[in-house]
C-alpha positions as CSV (number, residue, x, y, z in Angstrom):
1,X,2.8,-24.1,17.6
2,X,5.2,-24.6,14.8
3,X,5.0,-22.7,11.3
4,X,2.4,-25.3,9.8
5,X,3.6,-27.2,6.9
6,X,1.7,-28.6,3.3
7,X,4.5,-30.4,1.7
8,X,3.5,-33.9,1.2
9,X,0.8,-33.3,3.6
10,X,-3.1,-34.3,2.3
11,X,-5.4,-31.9,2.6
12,X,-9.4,-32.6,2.1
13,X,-11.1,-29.4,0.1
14,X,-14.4,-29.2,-1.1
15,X,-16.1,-27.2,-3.4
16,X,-12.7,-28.2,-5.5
17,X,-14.5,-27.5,-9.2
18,X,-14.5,-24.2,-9.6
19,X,-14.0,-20.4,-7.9
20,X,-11.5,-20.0,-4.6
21,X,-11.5,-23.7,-4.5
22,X,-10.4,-24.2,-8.3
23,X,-7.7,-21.9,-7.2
24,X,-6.9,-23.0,-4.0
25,X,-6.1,-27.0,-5.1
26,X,-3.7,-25.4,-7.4
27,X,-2.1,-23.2,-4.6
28,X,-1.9,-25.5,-2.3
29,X,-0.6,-28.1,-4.6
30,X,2.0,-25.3,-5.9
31,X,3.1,-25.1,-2.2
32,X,3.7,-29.0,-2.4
33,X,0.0,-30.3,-0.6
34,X,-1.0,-33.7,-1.2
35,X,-5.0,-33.4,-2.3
36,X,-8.7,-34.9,-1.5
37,X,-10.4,-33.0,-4.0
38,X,-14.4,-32.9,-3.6
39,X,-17.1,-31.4,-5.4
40,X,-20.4,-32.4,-6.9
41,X,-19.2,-31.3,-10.6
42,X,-17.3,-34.5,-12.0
43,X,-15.8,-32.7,-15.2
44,X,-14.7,-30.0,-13.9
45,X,-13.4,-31.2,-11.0
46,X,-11.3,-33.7,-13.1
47,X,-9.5,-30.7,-14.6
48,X,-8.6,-29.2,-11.6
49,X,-7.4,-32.4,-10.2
50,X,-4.8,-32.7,-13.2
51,X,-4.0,-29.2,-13.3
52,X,-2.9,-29.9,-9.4
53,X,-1.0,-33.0,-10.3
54,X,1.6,-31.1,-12.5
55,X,3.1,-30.2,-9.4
56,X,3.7,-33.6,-8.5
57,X,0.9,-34.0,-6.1
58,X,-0.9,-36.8,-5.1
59,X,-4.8,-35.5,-6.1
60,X,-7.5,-38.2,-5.3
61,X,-11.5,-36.8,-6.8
62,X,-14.3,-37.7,-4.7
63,X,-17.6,-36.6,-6.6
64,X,-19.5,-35.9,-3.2
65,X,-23.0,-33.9,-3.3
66,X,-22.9,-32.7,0.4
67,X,-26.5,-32.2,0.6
68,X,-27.0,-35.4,1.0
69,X,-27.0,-37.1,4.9
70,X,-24.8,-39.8,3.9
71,X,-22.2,-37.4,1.6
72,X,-19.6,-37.3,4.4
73,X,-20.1,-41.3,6.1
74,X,-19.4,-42.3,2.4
75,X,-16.5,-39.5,1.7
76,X,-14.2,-40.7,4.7
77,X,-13.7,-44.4,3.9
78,X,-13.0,-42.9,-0.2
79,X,-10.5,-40.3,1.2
80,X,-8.4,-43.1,3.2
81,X,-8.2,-45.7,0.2
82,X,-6.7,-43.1,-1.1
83,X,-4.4,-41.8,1.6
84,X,-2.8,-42.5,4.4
85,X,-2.9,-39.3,6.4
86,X,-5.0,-36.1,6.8
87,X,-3.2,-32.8,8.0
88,X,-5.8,-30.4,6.8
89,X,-9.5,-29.7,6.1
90,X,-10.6,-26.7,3.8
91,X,-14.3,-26.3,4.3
92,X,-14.8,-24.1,1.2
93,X,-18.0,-25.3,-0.8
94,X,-21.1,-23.2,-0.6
95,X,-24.3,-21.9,-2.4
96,X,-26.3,-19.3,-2.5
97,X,-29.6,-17.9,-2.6
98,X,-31.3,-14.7,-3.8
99,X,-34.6,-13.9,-1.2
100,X,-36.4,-12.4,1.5
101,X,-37.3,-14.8,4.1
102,X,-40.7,-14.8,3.4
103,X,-40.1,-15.8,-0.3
104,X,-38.1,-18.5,0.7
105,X,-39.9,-22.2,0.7
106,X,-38.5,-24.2,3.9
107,X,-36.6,-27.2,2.0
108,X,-34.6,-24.4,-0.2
109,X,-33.9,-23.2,3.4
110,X,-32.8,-26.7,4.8
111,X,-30.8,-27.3,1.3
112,X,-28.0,-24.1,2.0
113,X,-27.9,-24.7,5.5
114,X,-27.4,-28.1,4.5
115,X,-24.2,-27.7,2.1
116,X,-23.1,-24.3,3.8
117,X,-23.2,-25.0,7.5
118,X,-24.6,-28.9,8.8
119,X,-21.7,-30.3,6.2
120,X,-18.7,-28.8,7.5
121,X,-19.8,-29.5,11.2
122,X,-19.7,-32.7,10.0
123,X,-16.6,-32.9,8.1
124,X,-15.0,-31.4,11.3
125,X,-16.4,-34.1,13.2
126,X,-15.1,-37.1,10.8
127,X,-11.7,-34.9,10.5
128,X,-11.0,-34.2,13.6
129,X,-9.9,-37.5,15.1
130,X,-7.3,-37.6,12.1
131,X,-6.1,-33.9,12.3
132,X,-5.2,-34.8,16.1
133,X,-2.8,-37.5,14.9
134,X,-0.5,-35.1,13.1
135,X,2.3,-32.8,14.8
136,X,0.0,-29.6,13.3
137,X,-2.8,-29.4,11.4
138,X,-5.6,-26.8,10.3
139,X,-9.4,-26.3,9.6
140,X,-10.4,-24.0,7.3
141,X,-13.7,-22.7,7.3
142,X,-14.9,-20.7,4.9
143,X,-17.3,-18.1,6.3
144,X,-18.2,-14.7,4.4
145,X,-18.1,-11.3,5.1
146,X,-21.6,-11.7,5.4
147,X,-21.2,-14.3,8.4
148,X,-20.4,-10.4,10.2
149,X,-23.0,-8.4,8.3
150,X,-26.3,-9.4,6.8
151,X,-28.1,-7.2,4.3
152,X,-31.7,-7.7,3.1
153,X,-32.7,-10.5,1.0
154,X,-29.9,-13.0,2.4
155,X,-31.4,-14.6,5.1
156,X,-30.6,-17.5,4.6
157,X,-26.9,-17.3,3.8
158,X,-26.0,-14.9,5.9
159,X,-27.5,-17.3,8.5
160,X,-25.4,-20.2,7.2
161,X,-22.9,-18.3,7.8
162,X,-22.7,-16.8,11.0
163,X,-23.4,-20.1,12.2
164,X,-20.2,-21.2,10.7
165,X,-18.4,-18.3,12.1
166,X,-19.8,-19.4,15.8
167,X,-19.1,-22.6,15.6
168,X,-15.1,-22.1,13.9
169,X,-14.7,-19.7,17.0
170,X,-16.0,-21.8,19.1
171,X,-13.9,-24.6,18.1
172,X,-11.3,-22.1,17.7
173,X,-11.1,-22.2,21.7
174,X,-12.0,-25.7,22.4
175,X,-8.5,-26.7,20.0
176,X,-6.8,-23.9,21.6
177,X,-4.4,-26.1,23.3
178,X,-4.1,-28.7,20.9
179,X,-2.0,-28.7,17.7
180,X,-5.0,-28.4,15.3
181,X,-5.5,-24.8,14.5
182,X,-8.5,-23.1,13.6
183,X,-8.7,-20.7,10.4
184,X,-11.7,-18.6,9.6
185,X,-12.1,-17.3,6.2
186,X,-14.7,-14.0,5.5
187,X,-14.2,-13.3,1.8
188,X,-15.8,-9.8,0.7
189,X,-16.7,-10.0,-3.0
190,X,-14.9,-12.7,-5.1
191,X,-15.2,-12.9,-8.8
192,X,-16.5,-16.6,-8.5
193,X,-20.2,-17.9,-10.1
194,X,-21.8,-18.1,-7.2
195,X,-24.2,-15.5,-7.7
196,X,-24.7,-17.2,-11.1
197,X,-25.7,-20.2,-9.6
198,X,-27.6,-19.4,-6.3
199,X,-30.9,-20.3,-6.3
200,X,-34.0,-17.7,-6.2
201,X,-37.2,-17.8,-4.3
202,X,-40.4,-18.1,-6.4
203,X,-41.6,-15.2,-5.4
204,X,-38.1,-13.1,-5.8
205,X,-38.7,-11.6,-9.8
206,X,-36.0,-12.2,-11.8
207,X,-35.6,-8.6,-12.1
208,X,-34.7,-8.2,-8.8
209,X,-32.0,-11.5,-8.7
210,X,-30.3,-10.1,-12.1
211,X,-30.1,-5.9,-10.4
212,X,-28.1,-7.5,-7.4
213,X,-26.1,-10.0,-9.4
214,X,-24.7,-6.9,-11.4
215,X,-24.3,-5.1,-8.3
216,X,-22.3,-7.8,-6.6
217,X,-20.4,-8.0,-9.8
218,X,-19.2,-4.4,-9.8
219,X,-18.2,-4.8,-5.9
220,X,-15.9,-7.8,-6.3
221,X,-12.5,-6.8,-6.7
222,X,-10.8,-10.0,-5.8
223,X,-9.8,-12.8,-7.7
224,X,-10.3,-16.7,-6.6
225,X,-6.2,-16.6,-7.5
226,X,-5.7,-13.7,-5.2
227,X,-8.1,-15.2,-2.5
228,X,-6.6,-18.4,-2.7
229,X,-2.9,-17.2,-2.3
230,X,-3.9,-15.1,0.7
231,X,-5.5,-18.2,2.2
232,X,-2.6,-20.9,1.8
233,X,-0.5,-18.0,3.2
234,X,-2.5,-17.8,6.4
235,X,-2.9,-21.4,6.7
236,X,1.3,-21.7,6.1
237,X,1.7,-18.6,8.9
238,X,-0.1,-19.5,11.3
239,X,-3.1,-17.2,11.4
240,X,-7.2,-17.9,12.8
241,X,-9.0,-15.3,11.2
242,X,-8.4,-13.4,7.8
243,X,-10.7,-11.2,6.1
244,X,-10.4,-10.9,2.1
245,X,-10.2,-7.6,0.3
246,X,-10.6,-4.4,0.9
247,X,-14.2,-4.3,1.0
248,X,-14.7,-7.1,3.9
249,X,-12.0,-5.2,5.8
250,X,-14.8,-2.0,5.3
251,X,-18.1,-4.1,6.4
252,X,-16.6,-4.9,9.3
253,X,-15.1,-1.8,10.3
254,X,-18.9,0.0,9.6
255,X,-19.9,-3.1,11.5
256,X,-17.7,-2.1,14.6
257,X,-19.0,1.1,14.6
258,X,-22.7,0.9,13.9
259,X,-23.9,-2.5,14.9
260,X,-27.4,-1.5,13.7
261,X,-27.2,1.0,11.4
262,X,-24.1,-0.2,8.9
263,X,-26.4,-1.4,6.3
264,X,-27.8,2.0,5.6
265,X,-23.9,3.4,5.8
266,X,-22.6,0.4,4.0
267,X,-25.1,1.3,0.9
268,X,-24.0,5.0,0.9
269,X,-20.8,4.3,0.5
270,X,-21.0,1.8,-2.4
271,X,-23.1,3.9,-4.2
272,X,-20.7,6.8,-3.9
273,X,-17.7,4.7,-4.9
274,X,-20.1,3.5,-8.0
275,X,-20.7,7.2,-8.7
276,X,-17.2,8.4,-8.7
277,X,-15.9,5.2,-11.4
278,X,-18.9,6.0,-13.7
279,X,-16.9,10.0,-13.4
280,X,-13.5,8.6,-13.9
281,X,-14.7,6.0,-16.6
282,X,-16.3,8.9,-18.3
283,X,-12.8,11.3,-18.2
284,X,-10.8,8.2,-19.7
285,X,-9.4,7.4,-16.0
286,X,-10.8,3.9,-16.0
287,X,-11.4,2.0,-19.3
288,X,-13.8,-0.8,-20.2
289,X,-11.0,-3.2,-19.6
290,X,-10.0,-2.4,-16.4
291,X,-13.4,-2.5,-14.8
292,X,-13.9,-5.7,-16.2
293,X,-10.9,-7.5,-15.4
């Protein structure tokens, strides 16, 4: 298959209004993309639209909530009034959720695996007829690094997201022979406001939502710029599966070698590597700014 190309190409993104998908429109727009921009967040998503069109793109804004059963019927016929091709799909939008299974009521459940796994199968399905029409073409699907490990309390996401990972490799063979290509994203901690925004089971104490927000805050040492450049890049080269930052590349390499036991391993080693900045911060290695950039 050919290098893939984005100039004056439309590619649909969603979860467009913030995070790696704030940052990917204006990548991919930077690298000369033609845009469907969706996300439930009108406003915002406006400004990322314009931002995008100072590139010269074409950037159409589809206010879509994809937990909704009719989001993606609805979204197709808006995309092609607006253009007349589609020669990618970036399945990026996703929530999250703070809670042990048993905390977790049943529609909360249904509602991530909703947004984070039943909607891109479905996109996928509405896409796909399209994507075959071009010369090349690629899926993005964003999984996580937790689509390849799964700690406590993230039942639910982590099972929204090894579902996507099964299903993109899946796919990832079926299309083998076919000019769409299949790209699977696992992201390791991203500075986005996920975590902000996840929902929390009743019965998960805000204590407990607020300790592992600030942990996941101190353990996410990549940008949504940075993520979003090392995506277009492995959409443009021709790569299936790419793993962001350091710390993915880790959990799956603990993964590898203790397929039951990396949790415990995983913990050590982030609480050692919490350990020795608190040191350095306190020798003047590492100031205030630089661990908050």
């Amino acid at each position: 298959m050919a290098r893939y190309q984005l100039r004056k190409r439309c590619v649909l993104l969603t979860g467009a209004a913030s995070g790696i998908g704030a940052a990917l429109a204006d990548e991919l727009a930077r690298n000369g993309a033609h845009l469907a921009l969706v996300d439930r967040d009108r406003e915002p998503l406006e400004a990322v639209a314009a931002g995008a069109a100072r590139y010269g793109a074409k950037v159409s804004v589809h206010v879509v909530d994809l937990a909704k059963p009719s989001a993606v019927t609805d979204l197709e016929a808006a995309v092609f009034a607006e253009h007349d091709h589609l020669a990618g799909l970036v399945n990026n939008a996703g929530v999250a959720m703070f809670g042990d299974f048993e905390e977790i009521r049943a529609d909360d459940f249904d509602w991530l695996m909703r947004i984070n796994f039943h909607a891109p199968v479905e996109l996928v399905r509405m896409a796909l007829p399209h994507l075959r029409l071009q010369p090349d073409a690629v899926i993005v699907n964003m999984s996580s690094i937790f689509g390849i490990v799964a700690p406590a309390g993230q039942s639910a996401y982590s099972a929204s997201k090894f579902a996507l990972r099964g299903f993109s490799e899946a796919l990832m063979h079926e299309l083998a022979p076919s000019t769409v290509r299949v790209l699977t994203v696992h992201p390791g901690g991203v500075r986005t406001s996920i975590v902000d925004r996840a929902r929390i089971a009743a019965a998960f104490s805000g204590a407990r939502a607020a300790s592992l927000a600030r942990r996941f805050e101190k353990f996410a040492p990549t940008t949504p710029a940075q993520a979003a450049r090392q995506i277009t890049q492995a959409m443009l080269s021709g790569r299936r599966k790419l793993l962001i930052g350091a710390d993915a590349r880790v959990m799956e390499w603990l993964q590898r070698i203790a397929p039951v036991g990396y949790w415990r391993l995983a913990e050590g080693l982030l609480d050692a590597g919490r350990d020795e900045r608190q040191k350095q911060k306190a020798r003047g290695k590492i100031s205030g700014a630089t661990l908050d950039e």
